[in-house]
C-alpha positions, 0 to 999 in steps of 0.5 A, spaced: 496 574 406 493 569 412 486 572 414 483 576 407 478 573 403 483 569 398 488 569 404 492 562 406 488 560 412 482 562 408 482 559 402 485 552 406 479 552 409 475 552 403 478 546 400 477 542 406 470 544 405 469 542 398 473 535 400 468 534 405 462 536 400 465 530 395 467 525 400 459 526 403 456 526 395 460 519 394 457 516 400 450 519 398 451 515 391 453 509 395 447 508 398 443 511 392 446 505 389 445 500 394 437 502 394 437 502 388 439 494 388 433 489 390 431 482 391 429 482 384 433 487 381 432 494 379 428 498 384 425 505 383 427 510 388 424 511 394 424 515 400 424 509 404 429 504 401 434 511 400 433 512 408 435 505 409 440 505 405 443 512 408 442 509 415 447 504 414 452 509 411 451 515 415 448 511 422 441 511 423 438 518 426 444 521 422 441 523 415 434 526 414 430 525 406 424 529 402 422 527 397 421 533 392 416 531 388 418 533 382 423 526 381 428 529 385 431 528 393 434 533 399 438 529 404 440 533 409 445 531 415 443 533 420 449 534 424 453 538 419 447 542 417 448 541 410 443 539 404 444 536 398 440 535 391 439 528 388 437 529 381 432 525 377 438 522 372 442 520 378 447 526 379 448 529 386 449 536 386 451 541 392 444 544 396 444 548 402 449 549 407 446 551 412 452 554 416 454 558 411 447 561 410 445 561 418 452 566 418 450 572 414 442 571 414 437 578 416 431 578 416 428 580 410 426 588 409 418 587 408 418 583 416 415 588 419 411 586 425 416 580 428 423 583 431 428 584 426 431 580 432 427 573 429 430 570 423 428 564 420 431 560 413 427 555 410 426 551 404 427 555 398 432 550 394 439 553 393 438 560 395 437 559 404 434 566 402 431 568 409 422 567 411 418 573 412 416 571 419 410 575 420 406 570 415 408 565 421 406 564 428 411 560 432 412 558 438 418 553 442 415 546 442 416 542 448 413 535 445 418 535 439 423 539 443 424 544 437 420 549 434 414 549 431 409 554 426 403 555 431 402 559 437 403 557 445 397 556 446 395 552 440 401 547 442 398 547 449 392 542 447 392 535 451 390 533 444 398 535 442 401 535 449 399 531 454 402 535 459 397 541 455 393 546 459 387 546 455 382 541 454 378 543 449 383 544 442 383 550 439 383 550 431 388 556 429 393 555 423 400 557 423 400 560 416 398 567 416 399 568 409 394 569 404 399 565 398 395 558 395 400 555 391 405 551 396 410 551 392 412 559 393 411 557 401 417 558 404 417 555 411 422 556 415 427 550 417 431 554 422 430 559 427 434 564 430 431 569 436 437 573 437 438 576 431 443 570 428 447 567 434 443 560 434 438 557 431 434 552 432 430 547 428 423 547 426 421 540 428 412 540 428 407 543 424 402 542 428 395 545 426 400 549 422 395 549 416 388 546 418 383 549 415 385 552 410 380 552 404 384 555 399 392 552 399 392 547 392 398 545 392 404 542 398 410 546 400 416 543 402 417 540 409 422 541 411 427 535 413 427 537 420 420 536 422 418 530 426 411 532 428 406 532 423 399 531 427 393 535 423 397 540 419 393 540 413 386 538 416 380 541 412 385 542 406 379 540 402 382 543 395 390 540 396 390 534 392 398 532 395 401 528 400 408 528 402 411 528 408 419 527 410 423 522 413 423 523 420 416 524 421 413 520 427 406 523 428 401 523 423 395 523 426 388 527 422 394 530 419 390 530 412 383 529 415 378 531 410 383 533 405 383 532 398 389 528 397 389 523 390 394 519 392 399 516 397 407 513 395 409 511 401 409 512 409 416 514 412 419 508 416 419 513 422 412 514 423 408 511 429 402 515 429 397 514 424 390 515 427 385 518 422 390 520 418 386 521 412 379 520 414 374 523 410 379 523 404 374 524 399 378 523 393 382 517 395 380 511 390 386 506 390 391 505 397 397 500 396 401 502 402 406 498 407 403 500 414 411 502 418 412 496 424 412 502 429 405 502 428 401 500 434 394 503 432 390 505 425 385 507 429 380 511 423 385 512 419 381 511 413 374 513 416 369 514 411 373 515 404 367 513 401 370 512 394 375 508 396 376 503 393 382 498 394 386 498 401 392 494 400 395 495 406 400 490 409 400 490 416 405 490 420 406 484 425 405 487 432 399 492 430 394 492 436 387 497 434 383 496 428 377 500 430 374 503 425 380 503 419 375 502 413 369 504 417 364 506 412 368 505 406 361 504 402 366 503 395 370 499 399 371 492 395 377 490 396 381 490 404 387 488 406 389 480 405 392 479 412 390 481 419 396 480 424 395 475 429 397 481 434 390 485 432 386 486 439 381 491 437 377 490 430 371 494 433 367 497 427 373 495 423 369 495 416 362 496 418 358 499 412 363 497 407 357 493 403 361 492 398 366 488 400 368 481 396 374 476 395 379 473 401 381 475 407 385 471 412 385 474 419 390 471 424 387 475 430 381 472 435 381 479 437 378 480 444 374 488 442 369 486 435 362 489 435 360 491 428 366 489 425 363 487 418 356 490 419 352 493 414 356 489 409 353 486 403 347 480 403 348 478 396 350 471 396 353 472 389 358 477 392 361 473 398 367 475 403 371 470 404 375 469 410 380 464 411 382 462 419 390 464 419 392 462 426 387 455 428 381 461 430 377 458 425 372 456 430 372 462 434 372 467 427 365 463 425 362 464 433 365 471 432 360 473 426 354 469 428 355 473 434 354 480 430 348 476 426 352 474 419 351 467 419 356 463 415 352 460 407 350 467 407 355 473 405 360 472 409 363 466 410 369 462 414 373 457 411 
């Protein structure tokens, strides 16, 4: 009467549990409907605004969200270890919880290699079904202090881990599987090295699919991640951009990708560095840049058809070396460089097209080549306003790289 399954003590506890799932569902709807009310009215939903909001209902740090790509959101909290599914048309539904999937999980029959010891649960909607770990290599990170999805030694590159012990980075991916459609890869959010009685986060996808040629479609991060620096490097058939949001690193994560669009970037990201570099398919970017970023340096690198970046830049950005270097479609860069910019060597060099207006409030003490290469045509001027009293230091900047004021670059 007291300990079976449809016990007293048991069915007590299973009433506090779904009294807690509504209580947690209300202020999830609370703060969806708080992100949804803008300055001006009416705002679509957003992985940021949704975050922002979460933040002040749960405590910041407390909440993780993913955009699923199909109009819906997962927010998990990350103490109690608990998803839940904001759908399209606004409800809120039960997703996984974790603890209850973290009790009764096994590995999988057809994970051979791995020890039937490891078990890792992932991101596979409601099911928590357990992952084939032999389709992963993994490895304790210290950078994130979690797991990640890529081997010891790969985690050891100065390029990821500064206290690394190799210099030269090695370029293997996590992924060992041969499935293309990132749809029907499950990766894992947790795991557990002896057999179920702990389980610790997945928190870096370091390198984790780099160079893969065939994968055409993203997975889903898991909200855990906080790490994302070249995970999809040299995808050049994967067409999508998504990324939880915690995410702070970003670096060469879409390097020579094909991606076609990028929604937004997580407040949480500090590190953008070359980040879609060599994006080949980028046309059109309209992006707030996240206060927390320091340096864009490459970021934007030679996406040849690029051609709008509507960035909004933060106040407190420092490197803008190379952001739009060799951007040859580029007609249109940012409206504002911030007064904080320091570095704007090779900022657009080669963008030969490049027209309209431009305030930069910056007189930045590193500027070699920032506007070289650019077009002659006097009908298709650069006009550069001085946003910060720097205008005459902006006119003996440009004479300095030999684009004289009247021609097609001028300061007003």
């Amino acid at each position: 009467m007291l300990t079976g399954q449809n016990g007293i003590l048991t069915q007590a506890q299973n009433a506090k549990n779904q009294t807690e799932k509504a209580e947690d569902k209300e202020r999830i709807k609370l703060a969806v409907n708080a992100a949804q009310i803008g300055d001006n009215g009416f705002e679509e939903l957003g992985q940021n605004n949704l975050q922002e909001e979460l933040d002040k209902e749960f405590g910041e740090g407390k909440t993780g969200v993913r955009d699923n790509g199909d109009g819906s959101f997962t927010v998990n909290l990350r103490d109690d270890k608990k998803d839940y599914i904001i759908l399209s048309n606004g409800q809120i539904q039960n997703g996984v919880d974790w603890n209850e999937v973290m009790a009764d999980a096994k590995a999988p029959e057809e994970q051979e290699t791995t020890s039937k010891n490891v078990i890792g649960i992932g991101t596979n909607g409601t099911e928590g079904q357990a992952v084939d770990m032999d389709l992963w290599s993994y490895a304790f990170d210290s950078v994130t202090n979690g797991y990640g999805l890529n081997s010891k030694e790969v985690f050891q590159n100065t390029e990821y881990n500064t206290n690394g012990t190799n210099s030269d980075t090695i370029r293997t991916a996590g992924y060992k599987g041969t499935e293309t459609d990132g749809k029907n890869i499950i990766i894992p959010q947790y795991i557990s090295e002896d057999g179920g009685k702990t389980y610790k986060p997945v928190t870096s996808l370091y390198r984790t699919f780099s160079n893969n040629k065939n994968i055409t479609t993203i997975p889903l991060i898991p909200t855990t991640v906080t790490s994302m620096v070249a995970t999809f490097e040299n995808c050049t058939k994967l067409k999508e951009c998504s990324m939880p949001s915690l995410v702070e690193d970003i670096r060469w994560c879409w390097n020579v990708s094909g991606i076609e669009e990028i929604k937004e970037i997580p407040n949480s990201v500090i590190y953008m560095e070359g980040s879609f570099s060599l994006c080949n398919s980028l046309e059109y970017v309209n992006l707030k840049i996240p206060d927390k970023v320091k340096s864009l340096y490459g970021t934007f690198r030679n996406c040849i058809n690029l051609k709008e970046a509507n960035l909004i830049l933060p106040e407190g950005l420092e490197n803008m070396r190379m952001t739009l270097y060799y951007c040859t479609s580029l007609t249109k860069g940012p409206d504002v460089i911030p007064e904080s910019v320091t570095d704007m060597g090779k900022t657009f060099e080669g963008d030969e097209k490049l027209t309209g207006e431009m305030t930069i409030k910056a007189s930045p003490t590193v500027y070699g080549n920032i506007f070289r290469g650019n077009s002659t045509d006097a009908e298709a001027k650069l006009i550069i306003k001085a946003g910060n009293n720097n205008g005459e230091f902006l006119r003996n900047m440009i004479k300095t790289e030999g684009m004289y004021n009247g021609e097609h670059i001028v300061v007003e």
